[in-house]
C-alpha positions as protocol buffer text, in pm:
chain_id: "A"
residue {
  index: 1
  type: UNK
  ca { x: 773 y: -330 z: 2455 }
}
residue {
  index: 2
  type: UNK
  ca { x: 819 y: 35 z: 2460 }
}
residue {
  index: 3
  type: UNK
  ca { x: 1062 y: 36 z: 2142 }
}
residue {
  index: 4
  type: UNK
  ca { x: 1159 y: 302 z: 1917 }
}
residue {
  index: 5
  type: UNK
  ca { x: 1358 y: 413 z: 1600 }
}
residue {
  index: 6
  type: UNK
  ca { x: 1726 y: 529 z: 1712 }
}
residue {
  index: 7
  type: UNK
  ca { x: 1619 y: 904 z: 1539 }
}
residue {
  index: 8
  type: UNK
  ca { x: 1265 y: 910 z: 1593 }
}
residue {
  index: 9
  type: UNK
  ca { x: 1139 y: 1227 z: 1676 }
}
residue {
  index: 10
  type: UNK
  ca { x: 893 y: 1105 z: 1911 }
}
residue {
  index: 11
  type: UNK
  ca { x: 1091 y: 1020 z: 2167 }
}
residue {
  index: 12
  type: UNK
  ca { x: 1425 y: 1210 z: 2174 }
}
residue {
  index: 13
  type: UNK
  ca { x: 1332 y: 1530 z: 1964 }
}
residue {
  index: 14
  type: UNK
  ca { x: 1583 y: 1438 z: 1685 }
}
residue {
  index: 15
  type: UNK
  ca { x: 1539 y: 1372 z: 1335 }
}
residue {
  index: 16
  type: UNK
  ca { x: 1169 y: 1297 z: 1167 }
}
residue {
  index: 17
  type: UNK
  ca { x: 1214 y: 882 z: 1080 }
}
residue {
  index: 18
  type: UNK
  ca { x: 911 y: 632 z: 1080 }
}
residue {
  index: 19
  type: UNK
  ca { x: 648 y: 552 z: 896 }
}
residue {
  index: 20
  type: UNK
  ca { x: 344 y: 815 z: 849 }
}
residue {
  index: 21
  type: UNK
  ca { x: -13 y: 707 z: 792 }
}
residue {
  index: 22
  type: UNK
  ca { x: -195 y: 951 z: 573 }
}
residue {
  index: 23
  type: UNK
  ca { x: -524 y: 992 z: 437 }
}
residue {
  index: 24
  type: UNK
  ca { x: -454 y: 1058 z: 15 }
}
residue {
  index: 25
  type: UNK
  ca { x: -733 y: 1318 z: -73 }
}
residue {
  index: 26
  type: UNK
  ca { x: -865 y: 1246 z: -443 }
}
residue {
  index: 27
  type: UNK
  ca { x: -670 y: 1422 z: -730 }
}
residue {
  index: 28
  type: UNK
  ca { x: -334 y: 1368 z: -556 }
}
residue {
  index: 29
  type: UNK
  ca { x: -90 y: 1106 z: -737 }
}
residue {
  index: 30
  type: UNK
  ca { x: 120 y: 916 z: -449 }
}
residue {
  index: 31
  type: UNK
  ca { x: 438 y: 1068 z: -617 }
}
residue {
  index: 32
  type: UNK
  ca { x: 213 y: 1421 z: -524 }
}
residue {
  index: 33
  type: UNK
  ca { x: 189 y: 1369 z: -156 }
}
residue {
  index: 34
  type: UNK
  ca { x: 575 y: 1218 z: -116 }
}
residue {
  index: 35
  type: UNK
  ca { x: 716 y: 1572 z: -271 }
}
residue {
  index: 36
  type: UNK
  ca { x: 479 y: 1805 z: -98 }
}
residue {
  index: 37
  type: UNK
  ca { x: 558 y: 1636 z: 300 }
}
residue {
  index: 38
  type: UNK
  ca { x: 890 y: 1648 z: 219 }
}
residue {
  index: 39
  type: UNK
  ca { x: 889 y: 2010 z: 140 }
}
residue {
  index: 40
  type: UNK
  ca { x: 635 y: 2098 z: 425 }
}
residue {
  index: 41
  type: UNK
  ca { x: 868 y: 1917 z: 670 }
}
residue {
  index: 42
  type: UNK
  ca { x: 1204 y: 2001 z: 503 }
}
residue {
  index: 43
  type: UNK
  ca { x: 1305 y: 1606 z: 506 }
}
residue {
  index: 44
  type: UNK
  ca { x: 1546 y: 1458 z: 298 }
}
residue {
  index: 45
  type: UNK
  ca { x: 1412 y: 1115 z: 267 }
}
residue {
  index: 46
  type: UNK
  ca { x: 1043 y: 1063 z: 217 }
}
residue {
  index: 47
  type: UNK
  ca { x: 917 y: 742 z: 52 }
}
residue {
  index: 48
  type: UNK
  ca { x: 576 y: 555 z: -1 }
}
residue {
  index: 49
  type: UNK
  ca { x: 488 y: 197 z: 19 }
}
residue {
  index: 50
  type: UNK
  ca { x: 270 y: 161 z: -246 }
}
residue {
  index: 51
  type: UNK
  ca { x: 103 y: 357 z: -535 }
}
residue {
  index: 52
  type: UNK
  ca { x: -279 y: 493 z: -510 }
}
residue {
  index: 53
  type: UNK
  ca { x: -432 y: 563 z: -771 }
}
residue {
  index: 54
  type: UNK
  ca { x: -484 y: 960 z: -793 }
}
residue {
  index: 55
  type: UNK
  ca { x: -864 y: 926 z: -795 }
}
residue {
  index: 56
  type: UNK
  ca { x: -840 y: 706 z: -488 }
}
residue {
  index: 57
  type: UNK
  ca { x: -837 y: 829 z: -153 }
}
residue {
  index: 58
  type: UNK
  ca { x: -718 y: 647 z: 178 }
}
residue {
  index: 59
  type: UNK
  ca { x: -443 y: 495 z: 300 }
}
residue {
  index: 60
  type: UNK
  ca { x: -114 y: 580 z: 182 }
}
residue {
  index: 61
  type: UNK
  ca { x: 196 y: 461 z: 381 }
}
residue {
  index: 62
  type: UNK
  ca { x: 519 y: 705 z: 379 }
}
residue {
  index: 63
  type: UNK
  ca { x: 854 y: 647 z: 483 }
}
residue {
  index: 64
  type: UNK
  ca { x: 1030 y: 922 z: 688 }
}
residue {
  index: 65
  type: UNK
  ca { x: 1431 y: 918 z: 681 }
}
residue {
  index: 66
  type: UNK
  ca { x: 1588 y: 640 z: 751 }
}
residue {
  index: 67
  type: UNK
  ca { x: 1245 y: 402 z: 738 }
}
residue {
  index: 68
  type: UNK
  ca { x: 1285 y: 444 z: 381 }
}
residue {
  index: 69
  type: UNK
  ca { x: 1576 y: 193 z: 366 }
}
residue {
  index: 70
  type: UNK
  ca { x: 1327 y: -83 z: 534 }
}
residue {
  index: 71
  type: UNK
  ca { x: 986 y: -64 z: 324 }
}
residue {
  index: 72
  type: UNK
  ca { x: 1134 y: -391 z: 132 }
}
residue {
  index: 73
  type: UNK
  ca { x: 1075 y: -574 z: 548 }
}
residue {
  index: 74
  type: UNK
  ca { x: 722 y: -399 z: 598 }
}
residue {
  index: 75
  type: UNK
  ca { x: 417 y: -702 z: 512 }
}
residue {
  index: 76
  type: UNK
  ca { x: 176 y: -540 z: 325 }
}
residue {
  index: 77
  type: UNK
  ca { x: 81 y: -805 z: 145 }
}
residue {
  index: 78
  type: UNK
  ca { x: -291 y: -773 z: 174 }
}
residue {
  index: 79
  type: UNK
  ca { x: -493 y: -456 z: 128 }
}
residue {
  index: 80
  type: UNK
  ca { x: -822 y: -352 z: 181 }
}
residue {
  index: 81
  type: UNK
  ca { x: -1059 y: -142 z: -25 }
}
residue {
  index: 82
  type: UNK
  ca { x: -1403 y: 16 z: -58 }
}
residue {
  index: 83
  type: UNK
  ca { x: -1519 y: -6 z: -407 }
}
residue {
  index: 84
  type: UNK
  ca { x: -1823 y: 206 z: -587 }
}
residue {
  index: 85
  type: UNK
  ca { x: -1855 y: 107 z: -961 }
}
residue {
  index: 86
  type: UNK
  ca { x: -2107 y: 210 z: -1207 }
}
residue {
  index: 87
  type: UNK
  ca { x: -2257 y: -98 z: -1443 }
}
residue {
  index: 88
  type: UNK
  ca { x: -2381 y: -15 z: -1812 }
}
residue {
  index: 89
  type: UNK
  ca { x: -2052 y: 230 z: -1878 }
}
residue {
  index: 90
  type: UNK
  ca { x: -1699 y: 153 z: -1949 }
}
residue {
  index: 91
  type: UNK
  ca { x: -1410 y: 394 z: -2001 }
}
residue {
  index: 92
  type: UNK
  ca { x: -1069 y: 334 z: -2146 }
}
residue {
  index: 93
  type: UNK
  ca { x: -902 y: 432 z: -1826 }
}
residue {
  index: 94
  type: UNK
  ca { x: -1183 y: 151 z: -1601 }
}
residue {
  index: 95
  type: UNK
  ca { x: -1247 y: 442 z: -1381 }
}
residue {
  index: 96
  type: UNK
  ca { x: -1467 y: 788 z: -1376 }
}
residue {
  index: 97
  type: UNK
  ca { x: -1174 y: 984 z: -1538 }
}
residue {
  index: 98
  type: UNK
  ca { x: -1136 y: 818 z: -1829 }
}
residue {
  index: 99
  type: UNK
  ca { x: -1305 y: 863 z: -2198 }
}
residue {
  index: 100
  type: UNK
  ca { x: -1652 y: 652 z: -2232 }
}
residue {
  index: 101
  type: UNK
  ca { x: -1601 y: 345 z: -2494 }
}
residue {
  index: 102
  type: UNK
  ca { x: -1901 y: 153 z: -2471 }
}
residue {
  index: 103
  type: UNK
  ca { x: -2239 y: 161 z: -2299 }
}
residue {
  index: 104
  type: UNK
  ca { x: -2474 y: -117 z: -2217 }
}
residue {
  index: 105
  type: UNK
  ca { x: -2809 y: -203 z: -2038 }
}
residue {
  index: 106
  type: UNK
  ca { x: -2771 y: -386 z: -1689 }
}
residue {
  index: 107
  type: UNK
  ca { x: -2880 y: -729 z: -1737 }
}
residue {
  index: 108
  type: UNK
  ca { x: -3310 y: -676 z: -1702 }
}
residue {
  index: 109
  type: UNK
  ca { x: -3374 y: -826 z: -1331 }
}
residue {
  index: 110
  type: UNK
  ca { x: -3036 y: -844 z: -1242 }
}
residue {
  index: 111
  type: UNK
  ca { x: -3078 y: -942 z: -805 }
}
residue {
  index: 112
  type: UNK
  ca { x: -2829 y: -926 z: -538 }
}
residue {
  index: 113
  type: UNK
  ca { x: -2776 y: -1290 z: -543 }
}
residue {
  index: 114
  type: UNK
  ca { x: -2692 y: -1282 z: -925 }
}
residue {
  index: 115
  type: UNK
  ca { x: -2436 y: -1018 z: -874 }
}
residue {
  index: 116
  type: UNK
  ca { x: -2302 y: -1191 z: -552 }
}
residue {
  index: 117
  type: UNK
  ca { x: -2222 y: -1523 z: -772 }
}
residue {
  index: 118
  type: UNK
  ca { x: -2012 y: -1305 z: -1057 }
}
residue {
  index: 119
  type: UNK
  ca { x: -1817 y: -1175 z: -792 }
}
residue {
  index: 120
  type: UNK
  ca { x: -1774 y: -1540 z: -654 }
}
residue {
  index: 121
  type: UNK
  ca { x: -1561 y: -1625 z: -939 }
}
residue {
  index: 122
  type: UNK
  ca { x: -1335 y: -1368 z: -880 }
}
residue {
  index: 123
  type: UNK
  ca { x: -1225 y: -1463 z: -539 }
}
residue {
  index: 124
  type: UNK
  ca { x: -909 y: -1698 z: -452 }
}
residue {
  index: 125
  type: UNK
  ca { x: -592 y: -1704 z: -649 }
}
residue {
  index: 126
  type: UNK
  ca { x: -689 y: -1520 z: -1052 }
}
residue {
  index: 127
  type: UNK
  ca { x: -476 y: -1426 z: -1306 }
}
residue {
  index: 128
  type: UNK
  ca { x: -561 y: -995 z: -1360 }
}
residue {
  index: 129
  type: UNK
  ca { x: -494 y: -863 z: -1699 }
}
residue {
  index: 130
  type: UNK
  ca { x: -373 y: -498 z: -1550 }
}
residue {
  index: 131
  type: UNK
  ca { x: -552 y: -142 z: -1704 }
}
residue {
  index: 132
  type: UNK
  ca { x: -373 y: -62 z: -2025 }
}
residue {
  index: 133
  type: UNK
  ca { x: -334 y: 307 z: -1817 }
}
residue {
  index: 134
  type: UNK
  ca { x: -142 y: 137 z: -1531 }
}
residue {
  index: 135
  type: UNK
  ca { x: 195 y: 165 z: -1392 }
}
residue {
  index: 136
  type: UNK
  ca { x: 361 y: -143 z: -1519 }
}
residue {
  index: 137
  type: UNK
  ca { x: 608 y: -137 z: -1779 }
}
residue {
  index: 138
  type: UNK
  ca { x: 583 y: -280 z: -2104 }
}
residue {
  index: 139
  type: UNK
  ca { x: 851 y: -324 z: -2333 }
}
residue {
  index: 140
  type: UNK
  ca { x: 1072 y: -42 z: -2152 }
}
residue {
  index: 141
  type: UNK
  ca { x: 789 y: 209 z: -2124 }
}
residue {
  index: 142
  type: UNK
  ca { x: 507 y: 296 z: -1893 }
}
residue {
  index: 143
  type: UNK
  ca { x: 185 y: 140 z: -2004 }
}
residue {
  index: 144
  type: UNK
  ca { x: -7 y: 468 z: -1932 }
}
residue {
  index: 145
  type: UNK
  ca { x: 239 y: 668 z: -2173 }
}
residue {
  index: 146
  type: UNK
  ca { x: 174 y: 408 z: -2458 }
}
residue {
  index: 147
  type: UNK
  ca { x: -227 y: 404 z: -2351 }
}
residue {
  index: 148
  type: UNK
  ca { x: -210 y: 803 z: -2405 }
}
residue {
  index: 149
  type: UNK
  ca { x: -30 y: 801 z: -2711 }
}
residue {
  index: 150
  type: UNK
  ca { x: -304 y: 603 z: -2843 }
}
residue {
  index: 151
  type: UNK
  ca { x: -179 y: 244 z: -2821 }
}
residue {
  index: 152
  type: UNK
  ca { x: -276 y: -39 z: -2646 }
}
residue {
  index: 153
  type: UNK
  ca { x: -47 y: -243 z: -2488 }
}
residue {
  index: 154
  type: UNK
  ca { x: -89 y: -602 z: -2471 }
}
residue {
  index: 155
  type: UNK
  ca { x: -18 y: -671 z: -2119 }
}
residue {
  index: 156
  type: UNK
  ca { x: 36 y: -1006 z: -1937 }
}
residue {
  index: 157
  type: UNK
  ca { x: -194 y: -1124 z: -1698 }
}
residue {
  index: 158
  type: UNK
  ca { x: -42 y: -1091 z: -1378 }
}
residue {
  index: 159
  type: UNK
  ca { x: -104 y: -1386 z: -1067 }
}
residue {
  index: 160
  type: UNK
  ca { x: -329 y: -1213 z: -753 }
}
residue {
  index: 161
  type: UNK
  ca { x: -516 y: -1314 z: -503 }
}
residue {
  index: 162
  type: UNK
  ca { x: -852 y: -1178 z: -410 }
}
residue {
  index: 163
  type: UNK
  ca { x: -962 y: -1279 z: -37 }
}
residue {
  index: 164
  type: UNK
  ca { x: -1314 y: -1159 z: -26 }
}
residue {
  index: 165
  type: UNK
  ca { x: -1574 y: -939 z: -198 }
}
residue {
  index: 166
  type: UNK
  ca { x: -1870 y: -787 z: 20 }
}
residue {
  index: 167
  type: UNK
  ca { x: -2132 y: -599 z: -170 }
}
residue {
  index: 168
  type: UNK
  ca { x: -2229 y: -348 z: 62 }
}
residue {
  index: 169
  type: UNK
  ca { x: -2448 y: -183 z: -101 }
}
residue {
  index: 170
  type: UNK
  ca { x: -2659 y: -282 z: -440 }
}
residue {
  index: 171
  type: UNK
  ca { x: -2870 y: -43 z: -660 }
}
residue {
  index: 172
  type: UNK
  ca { x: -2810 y: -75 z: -976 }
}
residue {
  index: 173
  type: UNK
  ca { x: -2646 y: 70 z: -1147 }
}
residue {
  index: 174
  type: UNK
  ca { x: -2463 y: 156 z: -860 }
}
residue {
  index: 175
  type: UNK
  ca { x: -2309 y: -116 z: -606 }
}
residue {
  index: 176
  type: UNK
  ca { x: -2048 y: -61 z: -317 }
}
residue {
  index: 177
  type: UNK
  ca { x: -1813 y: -324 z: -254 }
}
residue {
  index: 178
  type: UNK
  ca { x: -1531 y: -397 z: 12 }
}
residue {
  index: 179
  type: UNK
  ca { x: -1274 y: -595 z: -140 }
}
residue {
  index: 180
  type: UNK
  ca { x: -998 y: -761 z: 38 }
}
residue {
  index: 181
  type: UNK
  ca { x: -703 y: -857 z: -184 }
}
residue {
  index: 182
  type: UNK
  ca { x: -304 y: -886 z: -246 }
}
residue {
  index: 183
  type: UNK
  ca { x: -76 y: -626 z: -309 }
}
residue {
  index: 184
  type: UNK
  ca { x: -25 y: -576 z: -720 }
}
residue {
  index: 185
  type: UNK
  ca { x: -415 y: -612 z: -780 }
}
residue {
  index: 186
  type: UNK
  ca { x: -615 y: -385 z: -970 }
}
residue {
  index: 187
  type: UNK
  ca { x: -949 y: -298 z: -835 }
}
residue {
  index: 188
  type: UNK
  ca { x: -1027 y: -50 z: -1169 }
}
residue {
  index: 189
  type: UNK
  ca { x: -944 y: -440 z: -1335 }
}
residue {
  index: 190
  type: UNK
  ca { x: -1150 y: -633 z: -1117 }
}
residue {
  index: 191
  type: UNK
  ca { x: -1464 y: -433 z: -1174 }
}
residue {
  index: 192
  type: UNK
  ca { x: -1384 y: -354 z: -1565 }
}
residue {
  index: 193
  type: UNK
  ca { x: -1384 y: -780 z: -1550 }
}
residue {
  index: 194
  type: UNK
  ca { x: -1706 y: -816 z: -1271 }
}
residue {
  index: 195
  type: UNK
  ca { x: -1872 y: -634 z: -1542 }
}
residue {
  index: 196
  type: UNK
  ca { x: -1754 y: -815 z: -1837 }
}
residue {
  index: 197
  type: UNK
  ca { x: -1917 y: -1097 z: -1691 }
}
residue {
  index: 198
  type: UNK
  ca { x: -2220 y: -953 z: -1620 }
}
residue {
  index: 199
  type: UNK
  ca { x: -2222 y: -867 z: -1981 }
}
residue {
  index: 200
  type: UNK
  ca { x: -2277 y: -493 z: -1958 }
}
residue {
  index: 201
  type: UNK
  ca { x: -1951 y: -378 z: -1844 }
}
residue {
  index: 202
  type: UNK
  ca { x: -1853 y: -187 z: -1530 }
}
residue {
  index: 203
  type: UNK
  ca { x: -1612 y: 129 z: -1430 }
}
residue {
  index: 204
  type: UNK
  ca { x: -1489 y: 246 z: -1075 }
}
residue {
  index: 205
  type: UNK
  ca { x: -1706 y: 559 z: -952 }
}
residue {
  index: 206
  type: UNK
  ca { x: -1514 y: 600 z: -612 }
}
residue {
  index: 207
  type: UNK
  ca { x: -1217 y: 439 z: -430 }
}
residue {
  index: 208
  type: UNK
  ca { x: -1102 y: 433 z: -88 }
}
residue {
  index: 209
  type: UNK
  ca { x: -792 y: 217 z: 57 }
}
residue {
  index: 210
  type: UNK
  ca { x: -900 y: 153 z: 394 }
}
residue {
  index: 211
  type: UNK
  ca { x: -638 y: -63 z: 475 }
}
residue {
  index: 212
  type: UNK
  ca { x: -235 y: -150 z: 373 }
}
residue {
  index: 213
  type: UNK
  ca { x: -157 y: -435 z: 540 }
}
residue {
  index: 214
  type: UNK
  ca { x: -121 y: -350 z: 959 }
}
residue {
  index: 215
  type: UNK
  ca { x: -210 y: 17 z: 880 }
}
residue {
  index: 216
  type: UNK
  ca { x: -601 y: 110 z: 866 }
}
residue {
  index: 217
  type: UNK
  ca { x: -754 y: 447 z: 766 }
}
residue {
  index: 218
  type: UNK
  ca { x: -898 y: 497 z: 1154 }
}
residue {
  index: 219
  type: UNK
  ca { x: -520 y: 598 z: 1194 }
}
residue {
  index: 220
  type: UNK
  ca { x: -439 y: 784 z: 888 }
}
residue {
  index: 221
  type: UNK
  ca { x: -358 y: 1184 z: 920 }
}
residue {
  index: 222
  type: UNK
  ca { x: -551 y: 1415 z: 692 }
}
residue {
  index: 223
  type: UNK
  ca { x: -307 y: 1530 z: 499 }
}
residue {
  index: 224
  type: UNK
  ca { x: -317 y: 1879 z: 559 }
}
residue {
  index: 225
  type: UNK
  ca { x: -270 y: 1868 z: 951 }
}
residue {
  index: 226
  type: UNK
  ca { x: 74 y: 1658 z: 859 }
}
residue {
  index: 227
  type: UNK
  ca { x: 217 y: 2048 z: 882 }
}
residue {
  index: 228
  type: UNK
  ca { x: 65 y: 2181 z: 1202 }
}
residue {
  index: 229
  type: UNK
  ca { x: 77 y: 1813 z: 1420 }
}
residue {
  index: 230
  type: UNK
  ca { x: 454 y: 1854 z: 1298 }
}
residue {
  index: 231
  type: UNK
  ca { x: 513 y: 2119 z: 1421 }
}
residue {
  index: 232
  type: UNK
  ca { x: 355 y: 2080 z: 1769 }
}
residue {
  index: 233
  type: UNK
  ca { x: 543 y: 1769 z: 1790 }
}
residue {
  index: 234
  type: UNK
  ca { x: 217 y: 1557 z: 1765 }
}
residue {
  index: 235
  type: UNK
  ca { x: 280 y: 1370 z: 1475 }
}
residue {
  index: 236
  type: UNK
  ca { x: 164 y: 1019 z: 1480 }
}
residue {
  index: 237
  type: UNK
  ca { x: 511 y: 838 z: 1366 }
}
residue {
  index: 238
  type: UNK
  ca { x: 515 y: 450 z: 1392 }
}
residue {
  index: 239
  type: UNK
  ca { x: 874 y: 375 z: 1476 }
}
residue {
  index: 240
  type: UNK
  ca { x: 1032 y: 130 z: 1188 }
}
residue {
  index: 241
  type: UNK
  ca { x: 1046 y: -177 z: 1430 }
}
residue {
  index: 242
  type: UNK
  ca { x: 729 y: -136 z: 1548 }
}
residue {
  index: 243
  type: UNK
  ca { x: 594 y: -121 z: 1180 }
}
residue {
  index: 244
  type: UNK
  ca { x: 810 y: -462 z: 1013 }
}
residue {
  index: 245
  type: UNK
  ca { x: 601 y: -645 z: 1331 }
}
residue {
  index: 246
  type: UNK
  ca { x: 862 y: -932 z: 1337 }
}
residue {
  index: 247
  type: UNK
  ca { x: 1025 y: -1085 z: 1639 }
}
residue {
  index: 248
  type: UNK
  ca { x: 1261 y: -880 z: 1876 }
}
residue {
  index: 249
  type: UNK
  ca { x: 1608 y: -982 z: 1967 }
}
residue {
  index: 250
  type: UNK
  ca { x: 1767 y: -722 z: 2200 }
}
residue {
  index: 251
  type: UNK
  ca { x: 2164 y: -730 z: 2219 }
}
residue {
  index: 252
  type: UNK
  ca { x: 2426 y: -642 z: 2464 }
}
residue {
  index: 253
  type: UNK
  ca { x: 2641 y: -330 z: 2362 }
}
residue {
  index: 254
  type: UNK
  ca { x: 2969 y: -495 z: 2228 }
}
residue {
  index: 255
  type: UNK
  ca { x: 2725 y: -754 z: 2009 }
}
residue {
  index: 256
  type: UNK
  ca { x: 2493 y: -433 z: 1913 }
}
residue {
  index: 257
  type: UNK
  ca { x: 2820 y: -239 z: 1767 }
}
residue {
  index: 258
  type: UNK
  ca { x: 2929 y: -563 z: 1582 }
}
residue {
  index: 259
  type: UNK
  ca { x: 2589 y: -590 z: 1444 }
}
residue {
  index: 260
  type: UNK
  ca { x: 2581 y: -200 z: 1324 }
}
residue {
  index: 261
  type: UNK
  ca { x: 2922 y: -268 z: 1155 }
}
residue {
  index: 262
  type: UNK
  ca { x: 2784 y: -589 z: 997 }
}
residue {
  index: 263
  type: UNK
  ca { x: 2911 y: -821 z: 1191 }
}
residue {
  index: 264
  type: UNK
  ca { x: 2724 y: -1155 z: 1292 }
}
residue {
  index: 265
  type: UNK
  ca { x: 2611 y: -1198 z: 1609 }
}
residue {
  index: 266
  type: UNK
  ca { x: 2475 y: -1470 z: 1842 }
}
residue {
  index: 267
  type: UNK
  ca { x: 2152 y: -1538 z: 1854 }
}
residue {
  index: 268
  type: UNK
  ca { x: 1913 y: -1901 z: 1904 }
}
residue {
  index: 269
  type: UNK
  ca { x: 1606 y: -1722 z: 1648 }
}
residue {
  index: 270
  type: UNK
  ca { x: 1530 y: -1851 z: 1304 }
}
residue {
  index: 271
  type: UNK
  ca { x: 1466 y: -1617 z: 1007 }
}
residue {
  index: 272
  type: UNK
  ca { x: 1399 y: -1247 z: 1053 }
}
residue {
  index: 273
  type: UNK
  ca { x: 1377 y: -1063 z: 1340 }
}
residue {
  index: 274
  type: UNK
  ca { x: 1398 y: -676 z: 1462 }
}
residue {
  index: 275
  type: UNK
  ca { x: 1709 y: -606 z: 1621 }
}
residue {
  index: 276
  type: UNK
  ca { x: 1755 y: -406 z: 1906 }
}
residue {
  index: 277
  type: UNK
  ca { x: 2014 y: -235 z: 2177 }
}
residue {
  index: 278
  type: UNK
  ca { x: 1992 y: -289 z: 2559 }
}
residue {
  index: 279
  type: UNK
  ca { x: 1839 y: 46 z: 2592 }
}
residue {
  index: 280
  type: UNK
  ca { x: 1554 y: 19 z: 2362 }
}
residue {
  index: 281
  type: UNK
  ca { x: 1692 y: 164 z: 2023 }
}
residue {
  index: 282
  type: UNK
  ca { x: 1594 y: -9 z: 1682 }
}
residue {
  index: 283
  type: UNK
  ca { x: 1949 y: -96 z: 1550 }
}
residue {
  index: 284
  type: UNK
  ca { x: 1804 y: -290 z: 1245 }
}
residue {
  index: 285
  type: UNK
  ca { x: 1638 y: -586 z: 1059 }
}
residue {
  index: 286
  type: UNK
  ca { x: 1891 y: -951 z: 1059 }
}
residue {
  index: 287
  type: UNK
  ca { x: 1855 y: -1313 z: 972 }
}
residue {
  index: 288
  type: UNK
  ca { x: 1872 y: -1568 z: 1232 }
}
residue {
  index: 289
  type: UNK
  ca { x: 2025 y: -1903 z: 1092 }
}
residue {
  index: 290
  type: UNK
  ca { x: 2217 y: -2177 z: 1319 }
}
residue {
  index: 291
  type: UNK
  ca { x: 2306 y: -1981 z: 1589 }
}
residue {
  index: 292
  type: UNK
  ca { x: 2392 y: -1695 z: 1456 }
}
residue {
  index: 293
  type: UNK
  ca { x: 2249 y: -1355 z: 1321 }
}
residue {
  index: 294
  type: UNK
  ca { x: 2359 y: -1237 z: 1029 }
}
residue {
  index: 295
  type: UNK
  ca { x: 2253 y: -833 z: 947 }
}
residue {
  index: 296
  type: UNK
  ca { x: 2035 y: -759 z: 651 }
}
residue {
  index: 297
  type: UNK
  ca { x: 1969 y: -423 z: 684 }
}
residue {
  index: 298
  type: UNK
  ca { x: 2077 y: -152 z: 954 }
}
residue {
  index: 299
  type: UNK
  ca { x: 2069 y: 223 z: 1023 }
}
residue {
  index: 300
  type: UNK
  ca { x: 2275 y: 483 z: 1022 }
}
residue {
  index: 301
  type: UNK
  ca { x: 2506 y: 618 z: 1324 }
}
């Protein structure tokens, strides 16, 4: 259906809201590209879905206005990546930025097929031990700020799931990989442990997110035209129902104010569904349970 976000710009000329494909160049940190479209665009809400790494490049998902309130609905849950890593050299950061701690030989006749079967192990459900310079807290603090005071956290292995790894592209002691995986994994920690197995260790040379979830890098925006395809009116939104990809339920007005107000309101679905007025306007994401649906989260009037 021809749906859309009750203030998205692409269709009434009102307020920026949606969700915003762009392509990260390297050396930007997520938190980087959030700040700088907000200025350039002079919105007041502008979120991301998940963190890049600032070396990385690729997909990066932001939230425009009110499609800020439903990233917790959008399924991301699997990503997809292209992978360069370097054998023979690790770094205290598992990528190219960081400080080299160790260097090794590559295994003497290491083939394709040798390589292939180390990655083999890694695929299905693994427990990750994440990069001490990482994100995720430890003991109140960022793990990166303890890493670059000179400490090394001892952090938990965390549960992921890694779907598939393609090597692409193998010549030692370069490979290319395309890794498919859930959200929460590390690719600097898969290749820092590809390489520990190898026995020679490993870093990451290059990193590109081709894919979050429904959103691939054939549709990201450079980020620089973000500005200009603004301001012609050209920018690629994807309005917030059309993003969550969950089943529509379209209500009559009386039910559709009820619902806005949070009011439950009839309705035969099960579990979650996109919520919508009689004349095509996103009103919001509910929970359909015995007859009735109950609102989880709606937007503004």
């Amino acid at each position: 259906m021809g749906r859309t976000s009750r203030s998205s710009s692409g269709r009434c000329g009102r307020k920026l809201e949606g969700f915003l494909v762009v392509d990260k160049p390297e050396g930007w940190t997520s938190h980087d590209v959030v700040a700088w479209v907000r200025r350039k665009l002079k919105v007041g809400k502008v979120g991301h879905t998940g963190t890049l790494d600032p070396s990385a490049t690729g997909v990066l998902v932001l939230a425009l206005g009110q499609a800020t309130k439903f990233i917790p609905f959008l399924d991301e849950s699997e990503k997809e990546y292209i992978v360069t890593l370097r054998l023979g050299v690790t770094t205290d950061t598992d990528d190219a930025e960081g400080r080299v701690v160790g260097t090794c030989e590559v295994p003497d006749g290491l083939t394709r097929e040798d390589f292939e079967e180390v990655c083999r192990r890694f695929e299905g459900d693994i427990l990750q031990r994440p990069p001490a310079f990482s994100a995720v807290h430890y003991k109140g603090r960022r793990s990166y700020e303890l890493a670059r005071a000179g400490q090394s956290p001892d952090l938990p292995p965390r549960r992921v799931r890694i779907g598939r790894i393609e090597v692409l592209d193998f010549r030692p002691p370069s490979v290319r990989l395309k890794v498919v995986c859930s959200k929460g994994t590390y690719i600097r920690a898969l290749v820092r442990d590809v390489g520990e197995a190898l026995g020679c260790g490993a870093h990451v040379e290059a990193l590109v997110r081709t894919r979050s979830g429904p959103f691939r890098r054939e549709g990201a925006v450079p980020l620089d035209e973000v500005p200009r395809l603004a301001s012609e009116g050209n920018l690629p939104l994807v309005p917030v129902g059309e993003a969550l990809g969950l089943p529509e339920v379209e209500l009559p007005s009386k039910e559709a104010r009820s619902f806005l107000h949070g009011g439950r309101v009839p309705g035969e679905q099960e579990g979650r569904v996109a919520v919508y007025s009689q004349e095509g306007w996103f009103l919001g994401v509910g929970e359909g349970r015995e007859g009735r649906i109950r609102p989880l989260r709606v937007v503004s009037l």
